[in-house]
Biopython code that builds the backbone (N, CA, C, O; Angstrom):
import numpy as np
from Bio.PDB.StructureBuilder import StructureBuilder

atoms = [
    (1, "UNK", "N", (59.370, -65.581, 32.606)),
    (1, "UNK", "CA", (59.909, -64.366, 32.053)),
    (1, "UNK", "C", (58.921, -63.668, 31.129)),
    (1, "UNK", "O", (58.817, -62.452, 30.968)),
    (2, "UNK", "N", (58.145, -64.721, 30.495)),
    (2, "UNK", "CA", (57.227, -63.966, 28.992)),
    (2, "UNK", "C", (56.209, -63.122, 30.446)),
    (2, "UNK", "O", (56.167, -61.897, 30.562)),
    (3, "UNK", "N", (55.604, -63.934, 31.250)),
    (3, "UNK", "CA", (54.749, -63.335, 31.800)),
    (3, "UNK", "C", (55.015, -61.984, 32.629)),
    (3, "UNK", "O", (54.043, -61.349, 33.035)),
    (4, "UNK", "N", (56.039, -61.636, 32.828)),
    (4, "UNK", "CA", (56.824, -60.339, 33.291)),
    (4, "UNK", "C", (56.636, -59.344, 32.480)),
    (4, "UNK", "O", (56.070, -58.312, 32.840)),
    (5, "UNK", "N", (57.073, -59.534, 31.333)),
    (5, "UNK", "CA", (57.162, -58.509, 30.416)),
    (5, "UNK", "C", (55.961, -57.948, 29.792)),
    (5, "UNK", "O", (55.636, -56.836, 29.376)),
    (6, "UNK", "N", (55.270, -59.412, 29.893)),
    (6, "UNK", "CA", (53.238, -59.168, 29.269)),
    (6, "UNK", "C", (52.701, -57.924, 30.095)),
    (6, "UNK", "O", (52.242, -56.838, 29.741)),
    (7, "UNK", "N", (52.961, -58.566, 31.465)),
    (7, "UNK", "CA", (52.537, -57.529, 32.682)),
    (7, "UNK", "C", (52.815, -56.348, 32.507)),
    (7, "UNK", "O", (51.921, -55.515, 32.364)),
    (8, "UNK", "N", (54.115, -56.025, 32.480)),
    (8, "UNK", "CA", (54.442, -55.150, 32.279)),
    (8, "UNK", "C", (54.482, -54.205, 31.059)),
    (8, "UNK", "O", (55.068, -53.141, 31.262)),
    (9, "UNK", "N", (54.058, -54.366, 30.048)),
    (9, "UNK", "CA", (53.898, -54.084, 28.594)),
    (9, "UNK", "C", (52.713, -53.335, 28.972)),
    (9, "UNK", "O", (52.642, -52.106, 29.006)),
    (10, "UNK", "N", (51.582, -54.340, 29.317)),
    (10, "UNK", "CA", (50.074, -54.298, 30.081)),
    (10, "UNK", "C", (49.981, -52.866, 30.465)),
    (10, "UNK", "O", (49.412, -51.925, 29.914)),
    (11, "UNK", "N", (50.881, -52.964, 31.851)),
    (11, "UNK", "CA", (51.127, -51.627, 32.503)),
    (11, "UNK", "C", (51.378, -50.604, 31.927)),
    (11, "UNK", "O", (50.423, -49.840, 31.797)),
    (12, "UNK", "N", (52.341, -50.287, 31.518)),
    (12, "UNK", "CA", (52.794, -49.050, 30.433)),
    (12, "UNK", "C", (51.804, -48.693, 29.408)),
    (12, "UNK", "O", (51.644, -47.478, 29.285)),
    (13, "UNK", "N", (51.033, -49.515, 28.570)),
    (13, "UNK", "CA", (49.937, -49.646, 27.913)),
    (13, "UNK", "C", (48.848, -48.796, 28.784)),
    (13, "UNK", "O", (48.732, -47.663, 28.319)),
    (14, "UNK", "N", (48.229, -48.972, 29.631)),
    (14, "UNK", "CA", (47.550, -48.195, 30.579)),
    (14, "UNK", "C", (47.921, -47.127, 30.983)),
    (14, "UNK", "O", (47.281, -46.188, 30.509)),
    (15, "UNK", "N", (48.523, -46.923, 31.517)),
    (15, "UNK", "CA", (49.387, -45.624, 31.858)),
    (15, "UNK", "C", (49.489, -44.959, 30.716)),
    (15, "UNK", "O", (48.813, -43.942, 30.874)),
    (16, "UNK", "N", (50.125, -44.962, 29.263)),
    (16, "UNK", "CA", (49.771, -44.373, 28.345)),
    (16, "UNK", "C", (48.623, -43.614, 27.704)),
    (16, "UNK", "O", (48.521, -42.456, 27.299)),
    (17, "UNK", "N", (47.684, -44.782, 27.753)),
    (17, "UNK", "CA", (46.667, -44.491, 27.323)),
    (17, "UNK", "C", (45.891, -43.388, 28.725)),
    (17, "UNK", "O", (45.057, -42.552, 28.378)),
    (18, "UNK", "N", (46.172, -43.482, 29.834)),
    (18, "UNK", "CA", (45.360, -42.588, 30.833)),
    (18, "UNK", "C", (46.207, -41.436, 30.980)),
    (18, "UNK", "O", (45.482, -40.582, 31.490)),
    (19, "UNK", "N", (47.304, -40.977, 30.814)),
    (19, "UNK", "CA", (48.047, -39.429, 30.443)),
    (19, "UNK", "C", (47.751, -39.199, 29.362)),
    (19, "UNK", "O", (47.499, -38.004, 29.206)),
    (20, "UNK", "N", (47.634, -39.906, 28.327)),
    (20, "UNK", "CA", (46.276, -39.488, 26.685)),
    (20, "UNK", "C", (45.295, -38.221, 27.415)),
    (20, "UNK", "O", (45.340, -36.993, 27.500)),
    (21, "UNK", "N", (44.225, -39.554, 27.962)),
    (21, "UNK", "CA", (43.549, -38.800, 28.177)),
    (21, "UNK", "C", (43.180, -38.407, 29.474)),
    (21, "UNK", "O", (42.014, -38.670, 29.768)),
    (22, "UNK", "N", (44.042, -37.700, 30.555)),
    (22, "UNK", "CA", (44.109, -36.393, 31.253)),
    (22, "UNK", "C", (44.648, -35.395, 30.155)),
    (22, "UNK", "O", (44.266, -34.235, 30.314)),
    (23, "UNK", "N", (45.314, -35.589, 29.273)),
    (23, "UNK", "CA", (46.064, -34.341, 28.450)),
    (23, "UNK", "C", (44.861, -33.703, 27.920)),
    (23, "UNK", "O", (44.745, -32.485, 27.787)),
    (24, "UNK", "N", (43.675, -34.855, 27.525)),
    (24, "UNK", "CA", (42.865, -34.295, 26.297)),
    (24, "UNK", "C", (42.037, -33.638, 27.309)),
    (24, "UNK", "O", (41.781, -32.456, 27.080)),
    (25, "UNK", "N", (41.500, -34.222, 28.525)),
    (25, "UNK", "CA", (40.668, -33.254, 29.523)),
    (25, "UNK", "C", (40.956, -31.909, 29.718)),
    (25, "UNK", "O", (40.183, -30.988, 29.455)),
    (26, "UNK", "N", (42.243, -31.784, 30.251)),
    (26, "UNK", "CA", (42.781, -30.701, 30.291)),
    (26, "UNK", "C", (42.833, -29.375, 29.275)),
    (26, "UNK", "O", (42.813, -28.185, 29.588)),
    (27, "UNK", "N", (42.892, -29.866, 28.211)),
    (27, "UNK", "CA", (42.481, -28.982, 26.744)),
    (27, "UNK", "C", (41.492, -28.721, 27.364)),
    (27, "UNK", "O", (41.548, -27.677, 28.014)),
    (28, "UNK", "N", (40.344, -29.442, 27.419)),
    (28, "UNK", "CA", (38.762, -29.040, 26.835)),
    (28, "UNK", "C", (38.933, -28.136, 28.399)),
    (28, "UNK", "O", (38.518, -26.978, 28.360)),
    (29, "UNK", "N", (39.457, -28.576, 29.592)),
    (29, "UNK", "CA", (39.154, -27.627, 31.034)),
    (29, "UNK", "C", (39.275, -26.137, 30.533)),
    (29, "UNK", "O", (38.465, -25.225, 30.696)),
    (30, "UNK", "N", (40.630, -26.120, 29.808)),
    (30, "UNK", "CA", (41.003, -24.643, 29.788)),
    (30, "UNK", "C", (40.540, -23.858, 28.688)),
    (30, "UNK", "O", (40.866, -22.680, 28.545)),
    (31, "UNK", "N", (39.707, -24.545, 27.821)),
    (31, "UNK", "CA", (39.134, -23.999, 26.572)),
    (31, "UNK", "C", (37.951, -23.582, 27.730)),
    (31, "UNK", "O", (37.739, -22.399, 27.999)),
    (32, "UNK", "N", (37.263, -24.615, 28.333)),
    (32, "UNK", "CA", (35.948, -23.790, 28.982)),
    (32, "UNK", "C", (35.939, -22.570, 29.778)),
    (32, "UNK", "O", (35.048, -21.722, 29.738)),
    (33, "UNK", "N", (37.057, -22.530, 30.552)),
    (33, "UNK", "CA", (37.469, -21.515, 31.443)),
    (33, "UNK", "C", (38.280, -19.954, 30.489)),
    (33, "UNK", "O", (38.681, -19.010, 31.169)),
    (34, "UNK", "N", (38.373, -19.929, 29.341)),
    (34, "UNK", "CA", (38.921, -19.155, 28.534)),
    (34, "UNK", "C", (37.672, -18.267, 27.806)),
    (34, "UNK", "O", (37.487, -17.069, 27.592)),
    (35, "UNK", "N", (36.733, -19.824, 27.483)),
    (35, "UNK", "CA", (35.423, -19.372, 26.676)),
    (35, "UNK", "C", (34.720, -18.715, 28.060)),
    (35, "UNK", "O", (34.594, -17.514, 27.820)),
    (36, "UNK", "N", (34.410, -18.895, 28.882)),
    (36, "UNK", "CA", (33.553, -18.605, 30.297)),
    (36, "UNK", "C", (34.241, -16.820, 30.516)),
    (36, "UNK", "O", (33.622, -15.961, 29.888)),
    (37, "UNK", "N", (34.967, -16.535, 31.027)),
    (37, "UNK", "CA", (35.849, -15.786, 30.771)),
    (37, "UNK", "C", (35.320, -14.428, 30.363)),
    (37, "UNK", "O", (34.931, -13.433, 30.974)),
    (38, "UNK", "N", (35.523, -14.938, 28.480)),
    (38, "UNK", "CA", (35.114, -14.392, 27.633)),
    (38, "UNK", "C", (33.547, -13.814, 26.932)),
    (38, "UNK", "O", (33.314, -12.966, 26.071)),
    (39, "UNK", "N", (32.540, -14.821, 27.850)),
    (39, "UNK", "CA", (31.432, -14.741, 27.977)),
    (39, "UNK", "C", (31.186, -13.720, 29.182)),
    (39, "UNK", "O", (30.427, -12.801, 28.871)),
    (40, "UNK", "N", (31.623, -13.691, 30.367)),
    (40, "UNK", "CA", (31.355, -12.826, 31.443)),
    (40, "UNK", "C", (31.564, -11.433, 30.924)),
    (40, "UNK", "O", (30.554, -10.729, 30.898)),
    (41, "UNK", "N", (33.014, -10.755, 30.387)),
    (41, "UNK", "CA", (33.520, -10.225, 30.014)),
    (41, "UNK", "C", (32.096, -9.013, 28.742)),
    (41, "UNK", "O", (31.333, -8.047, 28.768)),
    (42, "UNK", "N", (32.586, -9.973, 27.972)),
    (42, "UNK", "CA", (31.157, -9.683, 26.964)),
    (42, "UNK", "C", (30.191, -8.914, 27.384)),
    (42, "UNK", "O", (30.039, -7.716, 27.145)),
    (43, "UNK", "N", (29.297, -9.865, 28.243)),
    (43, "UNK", "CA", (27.725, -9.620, 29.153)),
    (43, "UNK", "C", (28.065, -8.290, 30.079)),
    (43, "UNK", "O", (27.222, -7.406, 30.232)),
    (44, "UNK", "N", (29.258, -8.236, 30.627)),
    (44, "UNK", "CA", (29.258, -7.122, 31.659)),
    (44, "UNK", "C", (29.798, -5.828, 30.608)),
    (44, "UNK", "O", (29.828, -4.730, 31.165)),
    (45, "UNK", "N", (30.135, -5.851, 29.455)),
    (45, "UNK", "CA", (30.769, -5.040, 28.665)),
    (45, "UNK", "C", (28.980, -4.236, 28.008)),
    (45, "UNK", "O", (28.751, -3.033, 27.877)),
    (46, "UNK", "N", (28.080, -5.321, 27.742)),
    (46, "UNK", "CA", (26.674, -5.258, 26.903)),
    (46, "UNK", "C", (26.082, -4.667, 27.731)),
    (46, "UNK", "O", (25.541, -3.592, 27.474)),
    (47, "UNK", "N", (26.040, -5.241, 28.957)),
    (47, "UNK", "CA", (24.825, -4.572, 29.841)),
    (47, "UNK", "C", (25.322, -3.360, 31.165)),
    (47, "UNK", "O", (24.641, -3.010, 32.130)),
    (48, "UNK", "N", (26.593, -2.956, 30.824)),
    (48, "UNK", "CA", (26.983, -1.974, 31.670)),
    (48, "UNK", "C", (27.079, -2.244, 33.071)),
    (48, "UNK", "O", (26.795, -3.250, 33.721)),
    (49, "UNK", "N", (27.790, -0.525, 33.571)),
    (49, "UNK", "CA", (28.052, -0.642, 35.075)),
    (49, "UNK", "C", (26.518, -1.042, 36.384)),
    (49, "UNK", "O", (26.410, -1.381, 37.562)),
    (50, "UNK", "N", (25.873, -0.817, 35.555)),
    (50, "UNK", "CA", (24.350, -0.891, 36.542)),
    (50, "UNK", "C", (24.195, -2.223, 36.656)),
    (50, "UNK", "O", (23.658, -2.600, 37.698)),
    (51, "UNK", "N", (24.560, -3.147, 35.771)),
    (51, "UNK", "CA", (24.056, -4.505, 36.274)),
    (51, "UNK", "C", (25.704, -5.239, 36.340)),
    (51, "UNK", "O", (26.669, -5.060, 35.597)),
    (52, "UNK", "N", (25.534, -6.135, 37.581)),
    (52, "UNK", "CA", (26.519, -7.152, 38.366)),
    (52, "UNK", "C", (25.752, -8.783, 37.559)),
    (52, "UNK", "O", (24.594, -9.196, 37.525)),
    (53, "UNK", "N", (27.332, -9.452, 36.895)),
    (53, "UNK", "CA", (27.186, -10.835, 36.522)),
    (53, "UNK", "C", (27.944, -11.670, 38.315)),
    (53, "UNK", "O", (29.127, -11.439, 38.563)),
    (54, "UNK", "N", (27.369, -12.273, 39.011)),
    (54, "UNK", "CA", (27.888, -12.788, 40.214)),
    (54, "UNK", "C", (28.058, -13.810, 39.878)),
    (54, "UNK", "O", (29.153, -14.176, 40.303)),
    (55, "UNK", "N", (27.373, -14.884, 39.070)),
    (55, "UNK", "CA", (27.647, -16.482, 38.920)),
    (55, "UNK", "C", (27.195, -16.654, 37.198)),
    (55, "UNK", "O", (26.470, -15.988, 36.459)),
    (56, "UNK", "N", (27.971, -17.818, 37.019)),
    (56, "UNK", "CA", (27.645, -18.578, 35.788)),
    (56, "UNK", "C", (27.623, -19.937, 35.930)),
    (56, "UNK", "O", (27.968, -20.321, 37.047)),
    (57, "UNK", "N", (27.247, -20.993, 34.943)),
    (57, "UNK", "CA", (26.921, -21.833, 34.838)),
    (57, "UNK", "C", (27.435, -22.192, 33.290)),
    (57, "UNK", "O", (27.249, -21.574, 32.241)),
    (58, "UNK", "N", (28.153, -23.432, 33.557)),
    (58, "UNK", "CA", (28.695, -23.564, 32.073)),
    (58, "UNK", "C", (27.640, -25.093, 31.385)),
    (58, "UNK", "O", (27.633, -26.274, 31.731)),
    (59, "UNK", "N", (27.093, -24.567, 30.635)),
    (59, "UNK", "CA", (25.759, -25.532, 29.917)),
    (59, "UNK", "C", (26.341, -27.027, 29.366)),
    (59, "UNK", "O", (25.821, -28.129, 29.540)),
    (60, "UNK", "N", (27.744, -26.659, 28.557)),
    (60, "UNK", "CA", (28.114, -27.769, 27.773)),
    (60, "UNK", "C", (28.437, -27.193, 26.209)),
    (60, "UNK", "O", (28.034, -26.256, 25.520)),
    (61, "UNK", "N", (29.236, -28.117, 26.083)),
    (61, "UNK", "CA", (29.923, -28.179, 24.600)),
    (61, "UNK", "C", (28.951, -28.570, 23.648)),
    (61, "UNK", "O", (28.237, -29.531, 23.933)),
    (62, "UNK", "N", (28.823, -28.074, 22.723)),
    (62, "UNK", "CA", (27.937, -29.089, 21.448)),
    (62, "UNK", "C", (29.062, -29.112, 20.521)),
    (62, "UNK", "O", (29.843, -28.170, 20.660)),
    (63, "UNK", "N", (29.378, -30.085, 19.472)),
    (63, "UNK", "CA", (30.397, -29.867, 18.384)),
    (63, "UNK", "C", (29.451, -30.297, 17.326)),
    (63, "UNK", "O", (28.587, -31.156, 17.152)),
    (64, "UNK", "N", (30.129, -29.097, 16.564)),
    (64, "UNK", "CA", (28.983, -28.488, 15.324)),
    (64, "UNK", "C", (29.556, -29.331, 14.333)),
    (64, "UNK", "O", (28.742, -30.126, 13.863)),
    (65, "UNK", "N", (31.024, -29.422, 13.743)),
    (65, "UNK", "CA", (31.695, -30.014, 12.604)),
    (65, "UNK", "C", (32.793, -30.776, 13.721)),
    (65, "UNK", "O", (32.853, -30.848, 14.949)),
    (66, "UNK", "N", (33.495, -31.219, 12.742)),
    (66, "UNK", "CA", (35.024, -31.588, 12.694)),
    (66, "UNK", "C", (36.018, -30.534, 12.908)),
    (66, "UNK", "O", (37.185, -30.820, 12.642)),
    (67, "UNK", "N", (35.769, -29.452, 13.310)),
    (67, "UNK", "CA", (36.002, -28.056, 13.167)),
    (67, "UNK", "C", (35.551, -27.055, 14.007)),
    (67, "UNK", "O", (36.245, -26.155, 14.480)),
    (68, "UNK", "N", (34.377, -27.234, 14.178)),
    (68, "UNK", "CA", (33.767, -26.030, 15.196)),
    (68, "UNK", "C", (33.085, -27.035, 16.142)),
    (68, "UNK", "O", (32.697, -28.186, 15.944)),
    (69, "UNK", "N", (33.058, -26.275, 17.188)),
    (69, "UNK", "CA", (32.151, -26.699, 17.984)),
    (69, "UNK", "C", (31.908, -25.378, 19.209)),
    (69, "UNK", "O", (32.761, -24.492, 19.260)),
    (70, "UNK", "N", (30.722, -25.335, 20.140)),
    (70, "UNK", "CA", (29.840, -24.444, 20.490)),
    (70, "UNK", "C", (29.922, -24.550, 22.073)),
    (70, "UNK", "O", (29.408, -25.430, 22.763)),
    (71, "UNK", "N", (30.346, -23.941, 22.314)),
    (71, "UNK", "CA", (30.104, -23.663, 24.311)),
    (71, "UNK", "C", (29.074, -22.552, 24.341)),
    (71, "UNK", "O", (28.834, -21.555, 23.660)),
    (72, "UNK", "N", (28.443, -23.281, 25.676)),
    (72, "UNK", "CA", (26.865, -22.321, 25.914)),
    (72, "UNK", "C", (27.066, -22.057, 27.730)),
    (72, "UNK", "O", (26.893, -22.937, 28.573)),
    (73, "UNK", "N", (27.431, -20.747, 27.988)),
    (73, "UNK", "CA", (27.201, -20.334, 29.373)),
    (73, "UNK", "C", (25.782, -19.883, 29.881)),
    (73, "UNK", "O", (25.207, -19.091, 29.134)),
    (74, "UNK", "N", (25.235, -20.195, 30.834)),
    (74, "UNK", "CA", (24.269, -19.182, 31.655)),
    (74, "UNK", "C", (24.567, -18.135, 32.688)),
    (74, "UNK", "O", (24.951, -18.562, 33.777)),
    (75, "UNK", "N", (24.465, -16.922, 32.546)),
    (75, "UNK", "CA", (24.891, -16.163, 33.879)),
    (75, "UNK", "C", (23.960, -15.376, 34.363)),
    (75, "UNK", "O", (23.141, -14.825, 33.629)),
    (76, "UNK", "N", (23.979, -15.246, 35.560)),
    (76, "UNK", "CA", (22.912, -14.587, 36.184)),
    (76, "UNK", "C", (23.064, -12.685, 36.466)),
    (76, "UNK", "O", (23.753, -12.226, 37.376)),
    (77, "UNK", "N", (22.405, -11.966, 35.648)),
    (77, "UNK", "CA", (22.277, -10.819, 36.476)),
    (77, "UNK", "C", (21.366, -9.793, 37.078)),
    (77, "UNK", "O", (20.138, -9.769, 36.987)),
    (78, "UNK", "N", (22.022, -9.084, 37.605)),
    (78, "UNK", "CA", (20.919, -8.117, 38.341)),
    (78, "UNK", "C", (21.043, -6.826, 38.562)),
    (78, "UNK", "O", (22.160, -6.434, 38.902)),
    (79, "UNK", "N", (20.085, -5.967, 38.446)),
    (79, "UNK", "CA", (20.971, -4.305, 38.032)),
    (79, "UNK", "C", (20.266, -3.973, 39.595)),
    (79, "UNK", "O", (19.703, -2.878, 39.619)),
    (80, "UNK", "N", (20.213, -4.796, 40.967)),
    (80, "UNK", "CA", (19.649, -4.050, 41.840)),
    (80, "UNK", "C", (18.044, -4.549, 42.553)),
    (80, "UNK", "O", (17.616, -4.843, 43.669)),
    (81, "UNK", "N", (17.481, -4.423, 41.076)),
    (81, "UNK", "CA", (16.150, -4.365, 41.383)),
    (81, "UNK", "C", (15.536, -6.193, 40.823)),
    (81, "UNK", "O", (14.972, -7.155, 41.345)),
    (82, "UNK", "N", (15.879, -5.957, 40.000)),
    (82, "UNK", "CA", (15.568, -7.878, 38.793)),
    (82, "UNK", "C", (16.849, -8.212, 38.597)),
    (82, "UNK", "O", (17.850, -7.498, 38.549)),
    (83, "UNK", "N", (16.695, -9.551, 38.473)),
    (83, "UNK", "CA", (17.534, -10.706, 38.486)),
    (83, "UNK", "C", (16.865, -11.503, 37.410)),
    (83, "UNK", "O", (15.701, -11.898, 37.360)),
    (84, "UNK", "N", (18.249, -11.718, 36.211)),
    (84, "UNK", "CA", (17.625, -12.357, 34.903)),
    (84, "UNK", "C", (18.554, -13.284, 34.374)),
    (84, "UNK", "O", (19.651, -13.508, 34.885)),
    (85, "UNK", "N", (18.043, -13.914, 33.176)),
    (85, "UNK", "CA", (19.656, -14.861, 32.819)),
    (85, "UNK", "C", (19.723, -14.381, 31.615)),
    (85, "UNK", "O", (18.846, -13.880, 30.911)),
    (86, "UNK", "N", (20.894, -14.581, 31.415)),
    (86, "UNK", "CA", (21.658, -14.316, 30.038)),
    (86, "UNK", "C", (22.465, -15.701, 29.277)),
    (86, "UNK", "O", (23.360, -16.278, 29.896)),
    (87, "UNK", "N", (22.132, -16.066, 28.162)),
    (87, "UNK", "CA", (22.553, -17.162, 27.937)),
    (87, "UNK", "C", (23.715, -16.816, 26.481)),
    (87, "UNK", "O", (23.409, -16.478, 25.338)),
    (88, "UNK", "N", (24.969, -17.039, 27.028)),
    (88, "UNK", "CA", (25.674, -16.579, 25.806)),
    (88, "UNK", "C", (26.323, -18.014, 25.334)),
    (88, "UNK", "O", (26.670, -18.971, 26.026)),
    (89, "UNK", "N", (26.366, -17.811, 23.797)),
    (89, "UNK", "CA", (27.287, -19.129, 23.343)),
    (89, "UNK", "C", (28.056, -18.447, 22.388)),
    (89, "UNK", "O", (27.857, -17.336, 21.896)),
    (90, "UNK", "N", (29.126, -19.401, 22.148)),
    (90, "UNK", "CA", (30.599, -19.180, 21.732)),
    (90, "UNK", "C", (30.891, -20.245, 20.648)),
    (90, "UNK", "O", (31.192, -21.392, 20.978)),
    (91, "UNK", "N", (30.804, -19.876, 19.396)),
    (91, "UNK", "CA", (31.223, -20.735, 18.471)),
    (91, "UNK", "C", (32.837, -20.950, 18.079)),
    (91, "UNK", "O", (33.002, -20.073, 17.232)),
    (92, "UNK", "N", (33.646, -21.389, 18.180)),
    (92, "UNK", "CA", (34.591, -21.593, 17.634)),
    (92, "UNK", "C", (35.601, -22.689, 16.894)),
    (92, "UNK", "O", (35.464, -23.906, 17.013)),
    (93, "UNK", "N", (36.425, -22.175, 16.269)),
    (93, "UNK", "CA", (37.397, -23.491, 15.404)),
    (93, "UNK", "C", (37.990, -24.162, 16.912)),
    (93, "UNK", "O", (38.423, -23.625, 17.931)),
    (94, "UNK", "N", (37.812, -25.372, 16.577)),
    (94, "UNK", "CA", (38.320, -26.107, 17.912)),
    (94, "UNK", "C", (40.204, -26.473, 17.540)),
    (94, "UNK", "O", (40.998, -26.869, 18.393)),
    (95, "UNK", "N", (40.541, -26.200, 16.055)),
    (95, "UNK", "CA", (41.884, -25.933, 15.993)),
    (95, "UNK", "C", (42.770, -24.889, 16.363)),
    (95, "UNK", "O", (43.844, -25.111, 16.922)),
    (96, "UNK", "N", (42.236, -23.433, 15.985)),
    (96, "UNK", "CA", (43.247, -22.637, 16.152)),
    (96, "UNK", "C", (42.502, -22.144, 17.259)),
    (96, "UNK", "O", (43.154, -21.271, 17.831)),
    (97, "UNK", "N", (41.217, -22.387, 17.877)),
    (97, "UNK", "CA", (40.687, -21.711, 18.992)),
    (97, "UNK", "C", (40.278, -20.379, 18.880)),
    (97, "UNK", "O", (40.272, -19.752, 19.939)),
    (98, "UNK", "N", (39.795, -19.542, 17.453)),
    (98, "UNK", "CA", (39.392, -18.910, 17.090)),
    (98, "UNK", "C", (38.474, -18.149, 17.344)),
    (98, "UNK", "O", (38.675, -17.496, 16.320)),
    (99, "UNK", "N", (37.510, -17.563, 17.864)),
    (99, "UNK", "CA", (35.878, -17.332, 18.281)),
    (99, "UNK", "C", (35.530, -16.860, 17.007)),
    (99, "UNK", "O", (36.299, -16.060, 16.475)),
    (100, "UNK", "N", (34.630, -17.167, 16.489)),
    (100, "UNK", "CA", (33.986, -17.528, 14.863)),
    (100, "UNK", "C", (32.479, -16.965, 14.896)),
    (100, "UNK", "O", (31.805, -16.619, 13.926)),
    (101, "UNK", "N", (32.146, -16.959, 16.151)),
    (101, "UNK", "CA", (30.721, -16.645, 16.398)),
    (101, "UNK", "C", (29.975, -16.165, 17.748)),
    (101, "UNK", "O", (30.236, -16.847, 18.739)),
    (102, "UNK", "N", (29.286, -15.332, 17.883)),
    (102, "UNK", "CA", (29.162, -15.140, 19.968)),
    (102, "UNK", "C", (27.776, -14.528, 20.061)),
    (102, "UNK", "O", (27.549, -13.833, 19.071)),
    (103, "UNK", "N", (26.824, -14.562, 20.893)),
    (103, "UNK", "CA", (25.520, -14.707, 20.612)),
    (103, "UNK", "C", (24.688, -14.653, 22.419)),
    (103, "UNK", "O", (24.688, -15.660, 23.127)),
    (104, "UNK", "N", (24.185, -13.589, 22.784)),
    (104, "UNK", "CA", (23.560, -13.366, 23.759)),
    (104, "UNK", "C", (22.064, -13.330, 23.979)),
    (104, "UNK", "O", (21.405, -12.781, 23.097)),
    (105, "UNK", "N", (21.458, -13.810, 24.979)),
    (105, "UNK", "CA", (19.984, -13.822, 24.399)),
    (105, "UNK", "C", (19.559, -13.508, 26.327)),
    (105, "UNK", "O", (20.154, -14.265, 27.094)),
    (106, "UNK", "N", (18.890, -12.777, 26.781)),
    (106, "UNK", "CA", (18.410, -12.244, 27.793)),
    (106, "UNK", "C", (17.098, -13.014, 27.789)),
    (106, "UNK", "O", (16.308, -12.976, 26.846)),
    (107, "UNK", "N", (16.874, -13.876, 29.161)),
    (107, "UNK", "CA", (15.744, -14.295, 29.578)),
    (107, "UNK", "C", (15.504, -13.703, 31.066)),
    (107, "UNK", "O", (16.276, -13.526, 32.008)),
    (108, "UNK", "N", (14.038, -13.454, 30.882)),
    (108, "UNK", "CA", (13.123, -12.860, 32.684)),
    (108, "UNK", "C", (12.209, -13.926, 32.967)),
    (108, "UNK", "O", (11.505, -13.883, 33.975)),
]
sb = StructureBuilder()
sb.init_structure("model")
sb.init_model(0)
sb.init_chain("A")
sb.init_seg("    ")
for serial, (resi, resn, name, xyz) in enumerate(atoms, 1):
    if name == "N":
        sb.init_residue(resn, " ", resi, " ")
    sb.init_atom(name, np.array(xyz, "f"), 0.0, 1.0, " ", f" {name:<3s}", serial, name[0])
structure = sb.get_structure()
């Protein structure tokens, strides 16, 4: 009987702990796809109707504090003639999801 319940304790124990963390993945999925978004948005707002953003590339999270932390996109554009990258990052409170900071830098 003890060994039933061990097992099973076991089980539930696991299972707990792995809907933890899909929940916590899931945060960070839709924070990237919100921040990404918001980065395209931006870049096509900065550099006008003449240049097309077609793809991005999401770099990675850095966490700055206990508090902030930093998503960095790459996107590619092209007004036609050149094709360049644009690298924007996104500082924000990782509590209220805030944008705190936003920062574009054009490479050829």
């Amino acid at each position: 009987m003890m060994k039933k319940s061990a097992v099973a304790s076991l089980f539930i124990a696991t299972l707990l702990i792995t809907m933890v963390g899909n929940v916590a993945f899931a945060q960070e999925s839709n924070d990237y796809e919100k921040w990404g978004r918001i980065a395209v948005e931006v870049a096509k707002e900065s550099y006008g109707a003449d240049v097309e953003f077609q793809d991005y590339t999401y770099v990675g999270r850095e966490e700055l504090s206990e508090k902030e932390a930093k998503d960095t996109f790459k996107l590619v554009g092209s007004n036609g003639q050149d094709e360049f990258e644009v690298v924007v990052t996104l500082v924000f409170d990782k509590k209220t999801k805030l944008l705190k900071q936003l920062s574009l830098e054009e490479k050829r």
